[in-house]
C-alpha positions in Angstrom: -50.3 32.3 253.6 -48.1 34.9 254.8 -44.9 35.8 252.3 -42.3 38.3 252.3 -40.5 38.5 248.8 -36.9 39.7 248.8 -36.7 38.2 252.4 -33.9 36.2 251.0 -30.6 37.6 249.0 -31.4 36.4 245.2 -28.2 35.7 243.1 -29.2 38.5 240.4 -28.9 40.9 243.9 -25.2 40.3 244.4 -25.3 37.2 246.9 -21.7 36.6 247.7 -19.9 33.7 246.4 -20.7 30.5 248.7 -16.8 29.6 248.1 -15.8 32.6 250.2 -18.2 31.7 253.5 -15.8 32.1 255.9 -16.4 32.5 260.0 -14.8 35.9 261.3 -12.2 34.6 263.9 -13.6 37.5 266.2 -15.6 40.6 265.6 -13.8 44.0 266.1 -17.3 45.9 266.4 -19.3 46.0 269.1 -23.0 45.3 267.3 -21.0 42.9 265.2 -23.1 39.3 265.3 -20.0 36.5 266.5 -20.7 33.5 264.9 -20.1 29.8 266.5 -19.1 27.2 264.1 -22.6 25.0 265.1 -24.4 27.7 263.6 -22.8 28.3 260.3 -24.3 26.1 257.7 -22.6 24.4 254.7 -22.0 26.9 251.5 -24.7 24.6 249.7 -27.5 26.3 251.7 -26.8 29.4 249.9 -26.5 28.6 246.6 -29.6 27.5 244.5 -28.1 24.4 242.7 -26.6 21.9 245.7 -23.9 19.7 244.5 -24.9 16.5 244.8 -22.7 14.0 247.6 -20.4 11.9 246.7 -21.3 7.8 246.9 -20.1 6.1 249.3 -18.1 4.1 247.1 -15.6 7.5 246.4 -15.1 8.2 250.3 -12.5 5.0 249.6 -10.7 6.9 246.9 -8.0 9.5 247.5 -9.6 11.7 244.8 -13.0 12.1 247.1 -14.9 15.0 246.9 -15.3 17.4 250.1 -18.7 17.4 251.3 -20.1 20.0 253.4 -18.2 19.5 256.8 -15.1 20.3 254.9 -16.6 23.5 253.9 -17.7 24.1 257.1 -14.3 23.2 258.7 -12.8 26.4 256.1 -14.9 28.7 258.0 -13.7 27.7 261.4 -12.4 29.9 263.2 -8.4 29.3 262.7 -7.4 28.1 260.2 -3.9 26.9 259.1 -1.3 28.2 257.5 0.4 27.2 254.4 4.3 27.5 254.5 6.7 28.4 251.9 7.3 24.2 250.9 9.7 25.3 248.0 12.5 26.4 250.3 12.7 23.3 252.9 14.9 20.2 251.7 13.1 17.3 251.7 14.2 16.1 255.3 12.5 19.1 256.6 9.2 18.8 254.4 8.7 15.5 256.0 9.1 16.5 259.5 6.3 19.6 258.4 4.0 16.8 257.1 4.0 14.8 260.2 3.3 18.1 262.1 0.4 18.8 260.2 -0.8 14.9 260.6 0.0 15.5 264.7 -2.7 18.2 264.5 -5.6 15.8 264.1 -7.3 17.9 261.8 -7.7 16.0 258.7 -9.9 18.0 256.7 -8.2 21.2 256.9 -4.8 20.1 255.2 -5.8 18.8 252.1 -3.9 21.7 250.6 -0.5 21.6 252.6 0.1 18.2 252.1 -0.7 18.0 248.7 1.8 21.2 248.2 4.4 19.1 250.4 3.7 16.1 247.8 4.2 18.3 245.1 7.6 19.6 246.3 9.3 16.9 247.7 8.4 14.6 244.6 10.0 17.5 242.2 13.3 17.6 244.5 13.4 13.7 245.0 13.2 12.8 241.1 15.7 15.6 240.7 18.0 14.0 242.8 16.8 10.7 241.4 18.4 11.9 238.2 21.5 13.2 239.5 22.4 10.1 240.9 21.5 8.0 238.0 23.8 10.5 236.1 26.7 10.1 238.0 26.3 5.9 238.6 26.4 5.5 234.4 29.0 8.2 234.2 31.7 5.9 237.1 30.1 2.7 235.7 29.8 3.4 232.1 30.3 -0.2 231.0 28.0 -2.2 234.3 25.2 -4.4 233.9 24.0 -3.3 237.5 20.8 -1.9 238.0 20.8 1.6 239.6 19.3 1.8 243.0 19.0 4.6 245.4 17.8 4.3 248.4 17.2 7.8 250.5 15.9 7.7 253.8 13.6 10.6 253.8 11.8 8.9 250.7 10.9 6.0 253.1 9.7 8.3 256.0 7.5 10.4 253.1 6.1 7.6 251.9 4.9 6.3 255.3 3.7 9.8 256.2 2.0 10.0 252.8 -0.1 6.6 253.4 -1.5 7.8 257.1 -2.3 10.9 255.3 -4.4 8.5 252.9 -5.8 6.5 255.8 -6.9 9.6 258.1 -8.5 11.3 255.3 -10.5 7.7 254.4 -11.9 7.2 257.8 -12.5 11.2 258.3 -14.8 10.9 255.0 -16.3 7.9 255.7 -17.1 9.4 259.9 -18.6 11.7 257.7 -21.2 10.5 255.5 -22.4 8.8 258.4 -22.7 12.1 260.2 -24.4 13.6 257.2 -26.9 11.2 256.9 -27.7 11.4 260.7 -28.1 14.5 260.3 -30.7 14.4 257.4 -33.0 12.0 259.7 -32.9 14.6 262.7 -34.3 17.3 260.0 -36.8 15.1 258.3 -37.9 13.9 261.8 -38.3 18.1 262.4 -40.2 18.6 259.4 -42.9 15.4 260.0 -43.2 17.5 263.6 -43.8 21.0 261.8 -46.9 18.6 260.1 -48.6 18.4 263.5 -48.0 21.7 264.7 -51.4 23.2 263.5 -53.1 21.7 266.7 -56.7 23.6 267.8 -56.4 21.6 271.0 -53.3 23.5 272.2 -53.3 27.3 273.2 -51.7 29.1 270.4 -49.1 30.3 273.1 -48.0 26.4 273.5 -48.3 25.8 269.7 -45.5 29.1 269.2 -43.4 27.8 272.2 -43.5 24.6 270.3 -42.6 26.2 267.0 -39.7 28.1 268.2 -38.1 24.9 269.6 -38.4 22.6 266.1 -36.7 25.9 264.5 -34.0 25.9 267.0 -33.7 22.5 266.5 -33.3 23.0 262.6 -30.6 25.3 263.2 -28.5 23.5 265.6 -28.3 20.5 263.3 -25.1 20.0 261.4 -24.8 19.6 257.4 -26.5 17.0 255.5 -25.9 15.6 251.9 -26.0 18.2 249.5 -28.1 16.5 247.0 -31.1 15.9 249.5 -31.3 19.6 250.7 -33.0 21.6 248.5 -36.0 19.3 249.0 -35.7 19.3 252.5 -35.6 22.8 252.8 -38.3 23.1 250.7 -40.8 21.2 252.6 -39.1 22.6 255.7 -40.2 26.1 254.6 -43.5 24.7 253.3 -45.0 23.9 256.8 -42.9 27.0 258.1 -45.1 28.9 255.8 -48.3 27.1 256.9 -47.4 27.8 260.8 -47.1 31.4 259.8 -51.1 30.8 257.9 -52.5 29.6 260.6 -50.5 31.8 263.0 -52.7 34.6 261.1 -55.6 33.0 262.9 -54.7 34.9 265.8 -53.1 38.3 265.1 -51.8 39.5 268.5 -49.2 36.7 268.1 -48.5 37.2 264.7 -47.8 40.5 265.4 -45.9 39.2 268.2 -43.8 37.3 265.9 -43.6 40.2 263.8 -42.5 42.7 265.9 -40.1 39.9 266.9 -38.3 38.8 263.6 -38.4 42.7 262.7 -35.9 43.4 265.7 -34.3 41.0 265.0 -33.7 42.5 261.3 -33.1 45.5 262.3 -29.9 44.5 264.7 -28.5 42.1 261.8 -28.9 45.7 259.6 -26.9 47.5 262.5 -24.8 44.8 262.6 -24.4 44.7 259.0 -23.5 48.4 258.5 -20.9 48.6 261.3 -19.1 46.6 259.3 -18.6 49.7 256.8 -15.3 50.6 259.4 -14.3 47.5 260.2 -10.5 47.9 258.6 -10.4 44.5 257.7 -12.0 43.7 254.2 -11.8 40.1 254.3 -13.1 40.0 258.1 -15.7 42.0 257.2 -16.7 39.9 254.2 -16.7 37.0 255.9 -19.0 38.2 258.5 -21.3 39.3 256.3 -21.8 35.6 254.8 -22.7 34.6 258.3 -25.4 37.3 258.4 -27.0 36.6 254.9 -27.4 32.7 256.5 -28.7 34.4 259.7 -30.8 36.3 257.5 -32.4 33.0 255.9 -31.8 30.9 258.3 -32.6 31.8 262.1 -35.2 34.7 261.7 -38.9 34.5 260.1 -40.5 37.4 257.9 -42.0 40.7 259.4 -44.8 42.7 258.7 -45.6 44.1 254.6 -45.4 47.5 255.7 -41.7 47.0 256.9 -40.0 44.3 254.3 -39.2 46.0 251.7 -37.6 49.1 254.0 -35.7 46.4 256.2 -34.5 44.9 253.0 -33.4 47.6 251.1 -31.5 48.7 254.2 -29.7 45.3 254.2 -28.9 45.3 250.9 -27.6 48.9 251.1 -24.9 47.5 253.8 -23.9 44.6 251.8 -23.6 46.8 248.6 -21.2 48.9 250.7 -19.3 45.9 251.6 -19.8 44.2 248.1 -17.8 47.1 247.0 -15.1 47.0 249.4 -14.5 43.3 248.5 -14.4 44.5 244.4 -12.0 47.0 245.3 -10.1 44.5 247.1 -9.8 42.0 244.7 -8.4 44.9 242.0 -6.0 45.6 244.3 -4.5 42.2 244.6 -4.5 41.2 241.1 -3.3 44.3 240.2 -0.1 43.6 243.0 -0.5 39.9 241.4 0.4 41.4 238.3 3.5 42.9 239.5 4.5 40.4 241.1 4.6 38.5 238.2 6.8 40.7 236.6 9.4 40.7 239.6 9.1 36.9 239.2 10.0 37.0 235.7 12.8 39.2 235.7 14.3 36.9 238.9 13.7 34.0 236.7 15.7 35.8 233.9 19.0 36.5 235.8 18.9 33.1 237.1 18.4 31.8 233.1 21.9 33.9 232.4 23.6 32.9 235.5 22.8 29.5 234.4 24.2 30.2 230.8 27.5 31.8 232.8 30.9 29.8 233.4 33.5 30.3 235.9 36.4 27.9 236.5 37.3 28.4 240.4 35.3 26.6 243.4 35.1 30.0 245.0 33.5 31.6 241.8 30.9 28.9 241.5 30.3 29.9 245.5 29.8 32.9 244.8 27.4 32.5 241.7 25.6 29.5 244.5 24.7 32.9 247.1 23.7 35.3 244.3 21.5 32.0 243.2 20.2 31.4 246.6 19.2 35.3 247.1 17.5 34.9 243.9 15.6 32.2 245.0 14.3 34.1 248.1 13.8 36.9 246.4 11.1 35.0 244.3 9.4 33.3 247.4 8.9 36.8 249.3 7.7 38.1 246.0 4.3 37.0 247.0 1.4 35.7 244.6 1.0 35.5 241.1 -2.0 35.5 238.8 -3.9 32.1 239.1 -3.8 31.7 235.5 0.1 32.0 235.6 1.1 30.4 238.3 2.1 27.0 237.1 3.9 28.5 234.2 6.0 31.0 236.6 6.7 28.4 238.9 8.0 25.7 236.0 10.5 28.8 234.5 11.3 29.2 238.1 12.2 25.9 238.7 13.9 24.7 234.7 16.2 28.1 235.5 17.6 26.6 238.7 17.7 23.0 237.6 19.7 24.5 234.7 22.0 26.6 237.2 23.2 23.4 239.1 23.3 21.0 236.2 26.2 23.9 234.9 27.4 23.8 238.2 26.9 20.3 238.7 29.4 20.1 235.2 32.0 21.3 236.8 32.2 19.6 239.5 32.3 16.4 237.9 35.4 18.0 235.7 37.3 19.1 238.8 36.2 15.5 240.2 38.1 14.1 237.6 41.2 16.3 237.8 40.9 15.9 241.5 41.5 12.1 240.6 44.4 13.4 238.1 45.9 15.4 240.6 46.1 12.0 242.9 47.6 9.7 240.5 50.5 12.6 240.4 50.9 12.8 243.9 50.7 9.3 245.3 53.9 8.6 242.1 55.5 11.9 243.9 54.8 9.5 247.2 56.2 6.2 245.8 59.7 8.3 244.9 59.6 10.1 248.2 59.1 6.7 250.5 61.9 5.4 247.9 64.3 7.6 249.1 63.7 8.8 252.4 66.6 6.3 254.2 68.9 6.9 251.6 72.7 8.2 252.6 73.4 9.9 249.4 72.6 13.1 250.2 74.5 15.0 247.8 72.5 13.2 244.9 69.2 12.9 247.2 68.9 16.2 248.6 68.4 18.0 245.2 65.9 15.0 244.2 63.9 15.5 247.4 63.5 19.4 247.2 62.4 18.8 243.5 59.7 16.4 244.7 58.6 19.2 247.5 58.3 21.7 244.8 56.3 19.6 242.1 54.3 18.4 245.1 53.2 21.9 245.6 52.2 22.6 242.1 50.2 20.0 241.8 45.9 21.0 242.5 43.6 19.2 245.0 43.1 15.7 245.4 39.7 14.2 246.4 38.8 15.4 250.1 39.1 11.5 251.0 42.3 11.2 250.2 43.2 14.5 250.9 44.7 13.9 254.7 46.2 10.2 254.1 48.1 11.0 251.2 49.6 14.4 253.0 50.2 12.7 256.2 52.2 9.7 254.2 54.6 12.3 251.9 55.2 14.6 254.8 56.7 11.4 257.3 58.7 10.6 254.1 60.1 13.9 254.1 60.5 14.5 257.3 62.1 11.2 257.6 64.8 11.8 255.0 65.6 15.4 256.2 65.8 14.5 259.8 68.5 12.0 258.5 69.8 14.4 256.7 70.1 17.2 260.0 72.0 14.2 261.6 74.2 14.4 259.1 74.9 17.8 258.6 75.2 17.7 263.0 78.5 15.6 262.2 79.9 17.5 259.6 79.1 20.9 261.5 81.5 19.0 264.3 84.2 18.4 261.8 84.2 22.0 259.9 84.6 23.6 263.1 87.9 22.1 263.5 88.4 23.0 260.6 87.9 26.5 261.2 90.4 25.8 263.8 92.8 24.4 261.8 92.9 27.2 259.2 93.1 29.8 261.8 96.3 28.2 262.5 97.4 28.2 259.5 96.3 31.9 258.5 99.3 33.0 261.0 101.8 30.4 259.8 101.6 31.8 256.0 101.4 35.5 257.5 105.1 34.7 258.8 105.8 33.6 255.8 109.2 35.2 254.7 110.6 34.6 250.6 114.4 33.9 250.8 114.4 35.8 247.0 114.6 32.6 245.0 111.4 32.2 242.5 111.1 28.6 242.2 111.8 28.1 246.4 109.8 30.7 246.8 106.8 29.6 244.9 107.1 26.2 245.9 106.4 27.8 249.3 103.5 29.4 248.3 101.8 25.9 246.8 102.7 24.1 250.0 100.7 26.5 252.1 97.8 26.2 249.7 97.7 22.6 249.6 98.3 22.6 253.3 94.6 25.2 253.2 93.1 22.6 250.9 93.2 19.5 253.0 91.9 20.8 255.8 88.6 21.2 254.4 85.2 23.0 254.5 84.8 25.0 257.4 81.1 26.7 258.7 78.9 28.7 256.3 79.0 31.7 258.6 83.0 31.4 259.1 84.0 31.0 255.3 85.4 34.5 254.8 88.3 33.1 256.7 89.3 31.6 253.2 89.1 35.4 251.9 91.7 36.5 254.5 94.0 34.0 253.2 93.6 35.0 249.2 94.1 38.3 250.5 97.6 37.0 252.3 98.5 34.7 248.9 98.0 38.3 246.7 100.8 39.9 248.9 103.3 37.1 248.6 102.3 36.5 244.3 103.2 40.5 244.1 106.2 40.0 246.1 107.1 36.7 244.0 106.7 38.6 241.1 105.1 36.3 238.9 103.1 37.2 236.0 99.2 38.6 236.6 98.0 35.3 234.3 99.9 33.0 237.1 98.9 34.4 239.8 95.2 34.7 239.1 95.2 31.3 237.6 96.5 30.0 241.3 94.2 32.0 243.1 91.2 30.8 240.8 92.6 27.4 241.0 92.4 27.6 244.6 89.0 29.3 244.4 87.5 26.0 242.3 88.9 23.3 244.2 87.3 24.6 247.1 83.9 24.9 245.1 84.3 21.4 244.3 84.7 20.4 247.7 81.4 21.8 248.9 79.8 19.1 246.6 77.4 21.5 245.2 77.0 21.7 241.4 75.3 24.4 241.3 77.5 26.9 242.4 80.4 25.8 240.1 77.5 26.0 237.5 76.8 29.4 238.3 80.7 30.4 238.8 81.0 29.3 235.1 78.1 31.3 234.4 79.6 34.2 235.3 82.7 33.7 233.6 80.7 33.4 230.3 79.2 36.9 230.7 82.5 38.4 231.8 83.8 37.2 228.7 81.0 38.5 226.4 80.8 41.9 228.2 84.9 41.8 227.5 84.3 41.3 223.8 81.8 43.5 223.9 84.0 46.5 225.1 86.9 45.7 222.5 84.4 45.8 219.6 83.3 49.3 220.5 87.1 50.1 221.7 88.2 48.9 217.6 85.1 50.9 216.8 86.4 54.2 218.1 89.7 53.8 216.6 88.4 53.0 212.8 86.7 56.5 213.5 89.9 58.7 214.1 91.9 56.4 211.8 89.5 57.5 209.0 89.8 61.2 210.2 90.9 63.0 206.9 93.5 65.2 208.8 95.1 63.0 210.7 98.8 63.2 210.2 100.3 60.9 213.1 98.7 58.7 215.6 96.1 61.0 217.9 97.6 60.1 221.8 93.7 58.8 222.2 93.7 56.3 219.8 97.2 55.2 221.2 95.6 54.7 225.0 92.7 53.1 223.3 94.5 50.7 221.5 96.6 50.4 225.4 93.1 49.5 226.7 92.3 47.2 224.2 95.6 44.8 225.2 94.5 45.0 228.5 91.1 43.4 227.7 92.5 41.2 225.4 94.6 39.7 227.6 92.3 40.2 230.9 89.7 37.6 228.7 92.1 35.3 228.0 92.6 34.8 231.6 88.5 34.2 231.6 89.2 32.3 228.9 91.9 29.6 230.9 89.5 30.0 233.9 86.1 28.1 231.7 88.2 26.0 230.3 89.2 24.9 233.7 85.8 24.5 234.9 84.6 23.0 231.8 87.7 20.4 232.6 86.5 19.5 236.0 83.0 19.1 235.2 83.5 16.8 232.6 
């Protein structure tokens, strides 16, 4: 019996893990073997200890084992990507899992959708919970059962269960496939039996032996609990081809000579991969060449298997090492990024422990959350053993974020419902009094209502436009009344203006005949006469200056006393305030008069002041002439605020 030790890549050696068999998607390299997907074989055919199948029973379940087709399908040549879930809402999660279900291949997204379950579950119950929040919060006292009903959940859930039903028929296609399989390669082994034929040239028996092991080759995967035995008795007539093959020498030294070559290019093939710059491509290849290796070519001559196999093993050391160095590399990166994760995920903890009181504040805090947040998914991978715990602190620090935020929304929700009550009572008053006549007593009311309106915050957003739209016809209502109005009375002060211009020459010609009580008499009838005729135009009113100016020239020439005459003239000057019907400014004329007569007081005190000082002087012998022009001064002022005096009394008079 013919043997060749070390022909295949024991564990203890440094066989690669069968998890990582992979099919290069194309080879770089020009001696670089490019592997179909027929001929690479499931990971169990290179580890010593198959997994056994899963029952038949378990292809019904969702929790079914993968078999070998499903390791064979990860070594296809494309395979398909998984997508950043965490940042899609759920609306555009579901639209990626019925993408992935349009590509009709069920075996290879096991991983994507399950990520896609994950995600849209944790966003769904977080919205569940929200909602639930806010129904017992308006409905605090309700029997009612909460319900919420959200669309997308529907469409997930329907996506979800064709997921289920692909993946059951694709598993159950499949054990049928594996067991058809496992008859086509125990039929090949019962015809490896009845090669050994001494009726048949040897050439014809070696034609025949090369087609049952291209055959073997071709056939798919079969269950992985029946394979070692198959194998074994595969390789145990293999073996006993190659004993009688011995028989005749030229043609085992054919074969030889052939497997040797064979060798030798997987070697070449093998080493070239030393400069392929891709690590990972050039690890996967090299799984495809240790099955080539055990699979597809037969054992060569004693004096060349050990030197062929050290040579292999040389180049898969090389690569062996590449992949090691590799794999430090990215947990070493995996490591910082775990540490960039972790200090994203501890600003978002103090932004979520931070306050602010303004709509534009919180969307402010929202963007320097949401670059946070993309910060962490471009971060890139984490240590396996910490990636759960990451993601959880990643996702309780933003859960915590909104709820804050989520806070004060529901406060300014309920001041936005404050805020309404106060307008729509500001509305009530204004619809109340937009037709009314009044406007002396309105006008006032209605600008007060304008002004509260204003300080007043935000109402809800869907009551926002009514309620505006209602106060503003109000107002505009009144005040277009109130323009008509003001139109008429324009009319009538403008003959007014007319009026008093005629009269501003009559008492220019005025002439006193030298007797006081004619004479003043006079005076009165002209200001009576200036009195009835009324307001005239804002812009024209310093007509009524020209004739004060006119009434001082005949009171000097009456020669009545200062009090009289500046008693008439103030007279004059209140009555017409009272005619404009506007409180205010008779409010704001008595204002003044009070501060006139405190600054008056004010300047006697200090005026006494002064004299006490030179009185006290100890060489004063007669009155200084100062103090006598001080004490003038202080007469004057005494007497100027009792005029002030008469003149709030007066207006205290008219506005009770």
């Amino acid at each position: 019996m013919l043997d060749e030790t070390n022909d295949n890549l024991p564990q203890a050696d440094g066989t690669l893990e069968t998890s990582a068999i992979q099919t290069p998607e194309s080879e770089t390299q020009e001696n670089v073997i490019t592997l179909t997907p027929e001929e690479v074989q499931d990971e169990s055919m290179m580890s010593e200890e198959p997994a056994p199948a899963p029952e038949a029973s378990e292809v019904e379940t969702d929790d079914v084992e993968e078999t070998q087709s499903d390791t064979d399908d990860e070594v296809e040549h494309h395979e398909i990507p998984t997508k950043n879930y965490e940042s899609m809402s759920m609306e555009e999660l579901v639209v990626e899992m019925e993408s992935l279900l349009g590509l009709d291949q069920i075996n290879k997204i096991k991983t994507q959708i399950e990520d896609i379950k994950k995600e849209f579950l944790s966003q769904y119950h977080h919205l569940i919970d929200e909602k639930r929040e806010e129904f017992v919060e308006q409905n605090p006292d309700t029997t009612e059962q909460f319900e919420y009903h959200l669309p997308a959940k529907v469409k997930f859930d329907h996506a979800y269960s064709e997921y289920r039903a692909k993946k059951n028929a694709h598993f159950k296609k499949l054990q049928s496939d594996l067991q058809g399989n496992l008859d086509q390669r125990l039929e090949i082994v019962e015809s490896m039996k009845n090669l050994i034929n001494p009726a048949e040239s040897m050439q014809d028996t070696l034609k025949h032996f090369n087609e049952l092991r291209d055959q073997w080759k071709n056939i798919g995967p079969i269950p992985k609990d029946k394979y070692n035995h198959v194998w074994n008795n595969y390789h145990f007539h293999v073996e006993n081809f190659y004993d009688y093959l011995h028989l005749d020498r030229e043609a085992r030294d054919l074969e030889f000579k052939h497997n040797l070559e064979l060798k030798q290019k997987l070697v070449e093939r093998a080493e070239a991969l030393e400069h392929e710059p891709d690590t990972n491509h050039a690890f996967r290849a090299l799984q495809g060449f240790h099955r080539m290796w055990k699979e597809e070519i037969g054992p060569v001559g004693k004096d060349h298997r050990e030197e062929i196999w050290n040579q292999f093993s040389a180049a898969t050391k090389k690569i062996h090492d590449r992949k090691d160095a590799l794999n430090d590399e990215i947990k070493q990166r995996e490591v910082t990024n775990l540490e960039i994760k972790q200090g994203i995920i501890a600003k978002i903890e103090e932004l979520a422990q931070t306050k602010v009181n303004s709509h534009a504040l919180w969307l402010k805090q929202a963007d320097i959350i949401e670059g946070l947040r993309n910060d962490f998914f471009n971060a890139g991978k984490v240590p396996t053993e910490a990636n759960e715990t990451t993601w959880s602190s990643f996702k309780n620090a933003v859960r915590s974020f909104n709820i804050l935020k989520n806070s004060f929304y529901k406060d300014l929700k309920k001041d936005q419902h404050d805020n309404l009550v106060k307008k729509m009572a500001l509305l009530e008053k204004a619809v109340e009094l937009k037709d009314s006549t009044d406007f002396a007593t309105t006008t006032p009311i209605m600008m007060k209502i304008q002004d509260e309106w204003k300080t007043i915050g935000h109402v809800p957003r869907k009551n926002s436009d009514t309620i505006w739209k209602e106060f503003r016809a109000a107002c505009n209502a009144y005040f277009e009344n109130l323009k008509e109005q003001r139109s008429e009375v324009n009319q009538e002060e403008e003959l007014a203006f007319a009026k008093k211009q005629e009269l501003l020459e009559a008492v220019k010609q005025v002439t006193l005949i030298g007797e006081h009580k004619a004479d003043l008499d006079t005076i009165k009838s002209h200001i009576e006469s200036w009195k009835a005729v009324g307001h005239v135009p804002r812009n024209k009113r310093h007509i009524d200056g020209k004739f004060n100016k006119v009434l001082d020239g005949l009171f000097e020439k009456l020669n009545v006393s200062r009090k009289d005459s500046e008693m008439l003239r103030f007279n004059n000057r209140v009555e017409q305030l009272a005619g404009e019907d506007d409180g205010r400014k008779l409010e704001n004329e008595k204002i003044f008069i009070m501060r006139k007569i405190d600054e008056i007081q004010n300047e006697i005190f200090q005026l006494e002041n002064n004299i006490q000082f030179f009185a006290n002087a100890k060489n004063a012998k007669k009155e200084n002439p100062i103090v006598a022009e001080v004490r003038k001064n202080i007469e004057k002022h005494k007497e100027s605020m009792d005029i002030w005096k008469d003149k709030l009394k007066q207006l205290r008079q008219i506005a009770q």
